[in-house]
PAVO-619847 format. One record per residue (C-alpha): residue in one letter; x, y, z. Coordinates in steps of 0.001 Angstrom, whole numbers, padded with zeros to 6 digits, always signed. Example, Ala and Ser with C-alpha at 12.3 -4.5 7.8 and 13.67 -1.06 7.14 Angstrom:
2
a+012300-004500+007800/s+013670-001060+007140/
This chain:
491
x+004731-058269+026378/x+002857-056132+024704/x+002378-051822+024438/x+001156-049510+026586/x-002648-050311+028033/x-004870-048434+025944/x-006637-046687+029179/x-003219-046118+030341/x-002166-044166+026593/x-005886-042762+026887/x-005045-041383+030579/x-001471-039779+029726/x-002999-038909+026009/x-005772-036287+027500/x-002960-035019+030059/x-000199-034296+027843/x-002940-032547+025311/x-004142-030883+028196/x-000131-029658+028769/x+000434-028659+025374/x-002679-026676+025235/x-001580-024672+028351/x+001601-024541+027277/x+000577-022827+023694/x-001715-020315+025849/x+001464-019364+027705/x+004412-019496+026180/x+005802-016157+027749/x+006323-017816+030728/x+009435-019549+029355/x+012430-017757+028555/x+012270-017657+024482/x+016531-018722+024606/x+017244-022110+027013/x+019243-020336+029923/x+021159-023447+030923/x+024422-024210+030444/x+026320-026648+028011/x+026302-030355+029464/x+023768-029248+031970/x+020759-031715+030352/x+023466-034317+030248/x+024847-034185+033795/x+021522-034455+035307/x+020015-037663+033159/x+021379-041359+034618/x+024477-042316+032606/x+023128-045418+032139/x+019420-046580+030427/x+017255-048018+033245/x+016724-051900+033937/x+013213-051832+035061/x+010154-049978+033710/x+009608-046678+034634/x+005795-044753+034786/x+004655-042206+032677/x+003907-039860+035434/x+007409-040271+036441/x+008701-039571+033240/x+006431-036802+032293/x+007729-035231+035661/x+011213-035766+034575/x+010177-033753+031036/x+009199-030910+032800/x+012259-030643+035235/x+015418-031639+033122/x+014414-031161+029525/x+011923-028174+029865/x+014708-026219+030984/x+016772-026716+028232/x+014224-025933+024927/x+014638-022700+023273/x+011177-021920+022520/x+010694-021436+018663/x+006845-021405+019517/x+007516-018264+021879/x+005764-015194+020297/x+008718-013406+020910/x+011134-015747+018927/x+012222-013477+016112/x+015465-015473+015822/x+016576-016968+011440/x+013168-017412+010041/x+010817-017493+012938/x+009312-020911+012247/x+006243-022358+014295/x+003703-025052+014547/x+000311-024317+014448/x-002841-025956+016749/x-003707-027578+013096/x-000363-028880+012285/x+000314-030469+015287/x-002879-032195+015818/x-001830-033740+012133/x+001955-034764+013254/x-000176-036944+016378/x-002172-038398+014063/x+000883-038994+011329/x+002912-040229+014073/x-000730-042662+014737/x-000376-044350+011355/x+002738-044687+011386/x+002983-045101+007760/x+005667-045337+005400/x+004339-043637+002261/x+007662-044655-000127/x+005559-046797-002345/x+001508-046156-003252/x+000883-049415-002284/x+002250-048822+000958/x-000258-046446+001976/x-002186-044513-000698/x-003764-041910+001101/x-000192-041004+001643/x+000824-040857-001450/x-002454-039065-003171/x-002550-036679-000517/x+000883-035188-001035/x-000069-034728-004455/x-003400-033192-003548/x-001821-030748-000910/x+001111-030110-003106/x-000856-028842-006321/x-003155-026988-003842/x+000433-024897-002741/x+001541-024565-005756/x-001760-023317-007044/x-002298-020861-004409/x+001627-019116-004744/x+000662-018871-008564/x+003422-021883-010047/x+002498-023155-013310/x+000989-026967-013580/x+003778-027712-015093/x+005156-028388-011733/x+005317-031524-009768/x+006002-031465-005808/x+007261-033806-003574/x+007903-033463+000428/x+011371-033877+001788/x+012430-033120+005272/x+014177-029721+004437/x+015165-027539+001639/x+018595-028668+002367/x+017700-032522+000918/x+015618-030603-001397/x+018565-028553-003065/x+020652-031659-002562/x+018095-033443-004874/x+017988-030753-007511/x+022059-030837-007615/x+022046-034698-008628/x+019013-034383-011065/x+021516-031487-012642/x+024609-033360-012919/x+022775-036573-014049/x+021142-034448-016850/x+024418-032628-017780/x+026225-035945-017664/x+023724-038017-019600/x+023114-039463-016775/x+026551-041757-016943/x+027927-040418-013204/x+024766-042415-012015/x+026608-046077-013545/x+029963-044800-013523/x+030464-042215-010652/x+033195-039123-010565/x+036345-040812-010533/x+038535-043601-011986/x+038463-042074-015392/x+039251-038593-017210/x+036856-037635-019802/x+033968-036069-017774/x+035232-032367-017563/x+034835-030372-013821/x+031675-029394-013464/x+030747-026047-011870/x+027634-024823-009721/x+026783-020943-009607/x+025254-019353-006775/x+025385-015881-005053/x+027531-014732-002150/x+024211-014378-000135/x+023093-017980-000892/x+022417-020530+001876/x+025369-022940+003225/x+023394-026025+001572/x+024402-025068-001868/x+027713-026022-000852/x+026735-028467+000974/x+025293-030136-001802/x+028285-030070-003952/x+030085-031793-001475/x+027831-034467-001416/x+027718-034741-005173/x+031230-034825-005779/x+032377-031733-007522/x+033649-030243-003896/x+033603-026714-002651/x+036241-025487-005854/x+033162-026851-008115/x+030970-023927-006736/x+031336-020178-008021/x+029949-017516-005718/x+028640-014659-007978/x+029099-011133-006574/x+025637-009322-005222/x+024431-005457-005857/x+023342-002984-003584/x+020194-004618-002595/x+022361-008209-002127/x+021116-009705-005308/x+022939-011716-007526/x+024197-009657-010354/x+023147-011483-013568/x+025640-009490-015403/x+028301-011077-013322/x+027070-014880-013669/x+027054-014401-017259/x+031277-013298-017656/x+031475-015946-014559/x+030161-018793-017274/x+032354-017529-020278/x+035656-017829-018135/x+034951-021007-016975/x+033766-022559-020108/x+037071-020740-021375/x+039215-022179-018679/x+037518-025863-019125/x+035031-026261-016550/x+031683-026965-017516/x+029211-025461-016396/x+025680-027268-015157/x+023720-025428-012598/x+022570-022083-011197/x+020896-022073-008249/x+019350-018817-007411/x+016993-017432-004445/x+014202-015821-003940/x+014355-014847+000309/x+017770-014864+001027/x+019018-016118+004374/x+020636-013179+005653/x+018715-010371+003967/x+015773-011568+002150/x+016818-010221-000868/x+015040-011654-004201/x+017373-012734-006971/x+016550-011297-010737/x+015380-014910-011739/x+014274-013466-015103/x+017279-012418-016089/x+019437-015840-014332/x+016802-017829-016345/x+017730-016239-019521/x+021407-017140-018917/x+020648-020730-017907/x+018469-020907-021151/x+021308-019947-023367/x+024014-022105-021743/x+021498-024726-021191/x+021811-024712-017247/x+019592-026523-014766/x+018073-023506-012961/x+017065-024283-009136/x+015229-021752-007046/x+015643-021747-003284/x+012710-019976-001899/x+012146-021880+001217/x+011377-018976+003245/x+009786-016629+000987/x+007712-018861-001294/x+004687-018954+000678/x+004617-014903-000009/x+003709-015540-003133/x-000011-016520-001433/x-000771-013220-000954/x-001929-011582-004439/x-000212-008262-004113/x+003049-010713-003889/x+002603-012906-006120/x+005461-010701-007995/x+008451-012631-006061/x+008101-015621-007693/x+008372-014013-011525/x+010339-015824-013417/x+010199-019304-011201/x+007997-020908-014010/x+011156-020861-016203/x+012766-022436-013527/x+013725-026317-013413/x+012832-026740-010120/x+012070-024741-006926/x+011997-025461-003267/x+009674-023627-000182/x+009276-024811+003156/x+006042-024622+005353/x+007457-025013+008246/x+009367-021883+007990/x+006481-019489+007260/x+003586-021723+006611/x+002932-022420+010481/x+003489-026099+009565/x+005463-028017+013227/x+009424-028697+011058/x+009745-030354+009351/x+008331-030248+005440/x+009879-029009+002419/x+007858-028540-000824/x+010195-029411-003811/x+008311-028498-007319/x+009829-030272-010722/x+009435-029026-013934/x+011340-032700-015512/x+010478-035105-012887/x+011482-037980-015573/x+015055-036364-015105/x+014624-037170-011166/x+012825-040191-011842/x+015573-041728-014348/x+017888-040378-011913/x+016775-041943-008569/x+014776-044866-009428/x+016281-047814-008145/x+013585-051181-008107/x+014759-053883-005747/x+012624-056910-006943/x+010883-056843-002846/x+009566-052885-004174/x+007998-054036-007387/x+004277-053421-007611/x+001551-054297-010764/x+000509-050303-009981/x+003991-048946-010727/x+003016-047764-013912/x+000023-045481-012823/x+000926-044257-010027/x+003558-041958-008089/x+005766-044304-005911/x+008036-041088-004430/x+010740-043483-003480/x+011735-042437-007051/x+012164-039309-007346/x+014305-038560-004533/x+017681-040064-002009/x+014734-041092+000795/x+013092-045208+000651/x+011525-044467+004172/x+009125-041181+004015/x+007012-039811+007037/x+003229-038840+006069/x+004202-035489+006132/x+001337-034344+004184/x-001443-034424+006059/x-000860-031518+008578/x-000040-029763+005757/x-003452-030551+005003/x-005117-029821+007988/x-003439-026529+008572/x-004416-025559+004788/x-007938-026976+005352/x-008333-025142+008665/x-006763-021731+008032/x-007870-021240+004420/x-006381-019324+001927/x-007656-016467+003253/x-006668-017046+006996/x-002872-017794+005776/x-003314-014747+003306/x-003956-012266+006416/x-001188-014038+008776/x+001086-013761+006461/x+000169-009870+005469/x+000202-009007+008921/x+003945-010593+009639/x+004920-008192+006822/x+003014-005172+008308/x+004434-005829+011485/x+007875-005653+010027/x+007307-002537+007947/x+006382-000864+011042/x+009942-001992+012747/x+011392-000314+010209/x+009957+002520+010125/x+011335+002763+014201/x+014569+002224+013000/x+014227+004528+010235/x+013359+007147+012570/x+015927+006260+015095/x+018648+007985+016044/x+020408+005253+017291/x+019674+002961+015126/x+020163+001978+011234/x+018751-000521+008500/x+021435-002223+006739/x+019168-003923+003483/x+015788-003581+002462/x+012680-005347+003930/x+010901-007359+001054/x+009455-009380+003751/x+009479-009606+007481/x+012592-009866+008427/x+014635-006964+009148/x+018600-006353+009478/x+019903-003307+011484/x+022442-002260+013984/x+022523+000303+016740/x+024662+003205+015742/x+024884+006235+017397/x+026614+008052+014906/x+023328+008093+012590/x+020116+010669+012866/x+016886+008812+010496/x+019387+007066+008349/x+021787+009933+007999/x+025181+009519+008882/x+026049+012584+011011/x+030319+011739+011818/x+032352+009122+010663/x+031632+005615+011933/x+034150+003416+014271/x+033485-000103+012551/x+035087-001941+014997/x+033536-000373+017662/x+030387-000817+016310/x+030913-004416+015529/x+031374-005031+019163/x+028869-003008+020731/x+026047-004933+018483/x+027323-008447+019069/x+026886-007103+022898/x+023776-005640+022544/x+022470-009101+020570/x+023882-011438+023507/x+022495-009356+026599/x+019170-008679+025361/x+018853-012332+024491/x+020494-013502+027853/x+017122-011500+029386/x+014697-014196+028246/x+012075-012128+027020/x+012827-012299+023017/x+015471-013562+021151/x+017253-012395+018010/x+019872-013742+015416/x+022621-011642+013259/x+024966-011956+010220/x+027476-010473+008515/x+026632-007472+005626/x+029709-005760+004323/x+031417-006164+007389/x+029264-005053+009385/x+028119-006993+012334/x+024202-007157+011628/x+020753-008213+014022/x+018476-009706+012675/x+014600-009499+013234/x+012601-012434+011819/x+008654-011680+012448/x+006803-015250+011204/x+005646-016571+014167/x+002054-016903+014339/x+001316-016488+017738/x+003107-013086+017459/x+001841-009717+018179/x+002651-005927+017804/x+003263-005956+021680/x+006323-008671+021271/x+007842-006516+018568/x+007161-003545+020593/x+008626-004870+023653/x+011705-006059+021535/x+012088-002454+020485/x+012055-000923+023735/x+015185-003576+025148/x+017072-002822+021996/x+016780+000969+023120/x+017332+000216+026810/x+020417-001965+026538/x+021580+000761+023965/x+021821+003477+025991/x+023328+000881+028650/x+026307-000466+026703/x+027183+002372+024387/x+027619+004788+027926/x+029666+001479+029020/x+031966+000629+025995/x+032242+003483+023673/x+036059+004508+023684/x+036414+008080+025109/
């Protein structure tokens, strides 16, 4: 009646180590995109769950034959696909132990090395991107919960705190509120407001310059009108990465506004954060110590296994008055001296998330993430400059980072347009050109939308990546070029 014989979990422990091991050696061998169809997992499991106990070897078997096939391989060197997350020898050694414990680190008493940890590991983050102490961090899951978490500790503090006892509707005095972000911003801005009640109409996208920054200038006549028209205002959440370009938001200038008006300012910088580590960018973040709170994510570019978001507080007795919610079963004589993150936050249960954050911190050092990190970048810059000297191909926004957005045009000699462009031809070519070089196997990219313009994406943050991956990427994107362009170009 019990679990699994220890020799038994010993036995299948050391083998599926062993398989993980050669699978991290070797990830080339898989295809980086799943190849199989949609329903094809599904049609080859039992309908039904099975009546008598199956083995381990059996179902280890069954891993490698109906759900190998069907894993796009994030941990592929060649995955250069949204932000090109990936988990580390490190951080995955700490998930087996986390998942070990087993703990449930809501309350200190619950499990303190949980609890003191997180702090630990957070203030050595934020210490190492250069935040102020004024910060305090928590782990959520993703930046998405951490954004969502920001938005309530806004509208509480805008509110006085009364939509916490009284909620959004049945009565009329509490104006609309509104939330500023930029057109460029991620979809969990809006998500967020959904969640907190003031809808899609209670966010204002601010229009971007040439580099796809928010224009400050803009989110300043944006508040006026609205405070004009009624609305009031409580919130700008700005970026520093942005999703589809990397751009960096003027957070100097957006903090100035938010000062004036007396706006929570939120910072999403859950990819590029972590770029802050390196001294020579350090720069990104200026500005962030004005803001109210500010969100990064290891397991985007920290080589931590997803998932772990680092949200940093400048008022957590805003989040704490705003979350706190004691059931007499949760009370504890060390409530007053220590952090019980139940509090400050929409999560009771909480993983022990922080201690392959930890290890990877502990086994990398500063100066081992410092030169991964660099080297992403470098990597990058070099892909650029191929484009840049292309004559095929174009850059569509700048490269603060390492990710880089392009298209294949053949209309363009080093950047310089030589005839007048066919946008919807282009358009189609490039959404071709991203599906069949992905549909080889051998890397896998993503795209967006810039001006219209249908746009690939190349997101080097993988750490297992090389110069040859990129290189090898580069030479398809040229190959299936020539390919398509001879085949679909209108004559």
């Amino acid at each position: 009646m019990g679990d699994m014989e220890l020799d038994e979990f010993r036995k299948y422990g050391h083998q599926v180590i062993d398989w993980i091991a050669d699978y991290l050696a070797h990830p080339e061998r898989y295809p980086v995109m799943s190849q199989v169809e949609p329903g094809w997992i599904r049609k080859n499991l039992p309908e039904n769950p099975p009546e008598e106990p199956e083995s381990m070897n059996v179902i280890l078997k069954d891993m490698e034959q109906y759900i190998l096939p069907g894993i796009t391989h994030w941990n592929h060197p060649a995955f250069f696909a949204y932000f090109a997350i990936s988990g580390s020898g490190p951080g995955i050694l700490g998930e087996l132990l986390s998942a070990a414990f087993n703990v449930n680190a809501m309350l200190w008493k619950t499990s303190p090395a949980a609890t003191e940890l997180e702090e630990v590991v957070l203030d050595w983050l934020r210490q190492m991107m250069g935040l102020s102490d004024s910060f305090i961090g928590i782990i959520n899951d993703t930046a998405s919960v951490s954004t969502l978490c920001a938005m309530v500790a806004a509208r509480e503090a805008i509110t006085d705190f009364k939509t916490r006892s009284h909620g959004l509707t049945g009565h009329s005095k509490l104006p609309r509120l509104r939330l500023y972000t930029s057109e460029q911003a991620h979809s969990s801005v809006e998500k967020a407001a959904i969640v907190i009640g003031i809808g899609k109409e209670g966010v204002r996208k601010v229009s971007i310059d040439d580099e796809f920054r928010m224009d400050a200038e803009a989110l300043k006549i944006a508040i006026k009108e609205d405070i004009s028209n009624g609305w009031r205002p409580f919130s700008v959440v700005a970026t520093v990465g942005t999703t589809s370009t990397t751009s960096i938001d003027p957070i100097m200038k957006i903090a100035d506004i938010c000062d004036e008006y007396k706006l929570w300012l939120h910072v999403d910088a859950a990819y590029a954060g972590t770029a802050a580590i390196i001294p020579e960018m350090r720069y990104v973040l200026d500005g962030c110590e004005r803001a109210d709170s500010i969100v990064v994510n290891p397991h985007k570019w920290l080589f931590a296994p997803i998932d772990i978001s680092a949200f940093y507080c400048r008022k957590p007795d805003i989040l704490r008055r705003t979350f706190s919610l004691v059931p007499e079963y949760l009370k504890t004589n060390e409530e007053n001296v220590v952090h019980n993150y139940m509090d400050y936050g929409i999560q009771l249960g909480r993983r022990f998330r922080a201690l392959k954050l930890w290890m990877i911190i502990r086994y990398f050092g500063k100066i081992g993430i410092i030169n991964r990190l660099s080297e992403h970048i470098s990597m990058a810059r070099e892909f650029t400059s191929w484009v840049d000297d292309s004559s095929n191909f174009e850059r569509l926004a700048p490269v603060p980072f390492s990710v880089v957005c392009f298209r294949a045009n053949p209309w363009v000699r080093k950047g310089r347009l030589i005839r007048n462009e066919d946008e919807e031809y282009l358009n189609t070519l490039n959404e071709k050109l991203l599906n069949e070089i992905n549909a080889t196997g051998q890397t896998y990219l993503s795209h967006t939308y810039l001006r219209g313009k249908f746009t690939l994406r190349l997101a080097i943050g993988n750490i297992r990546t090389t110069r040859e991956e990129v290189k090898k990427t580069w030479d398809l994107l040229q190959q299936y070029f020539v390919k398509l362009d001879k085949q679909l170009r209108p004559r």
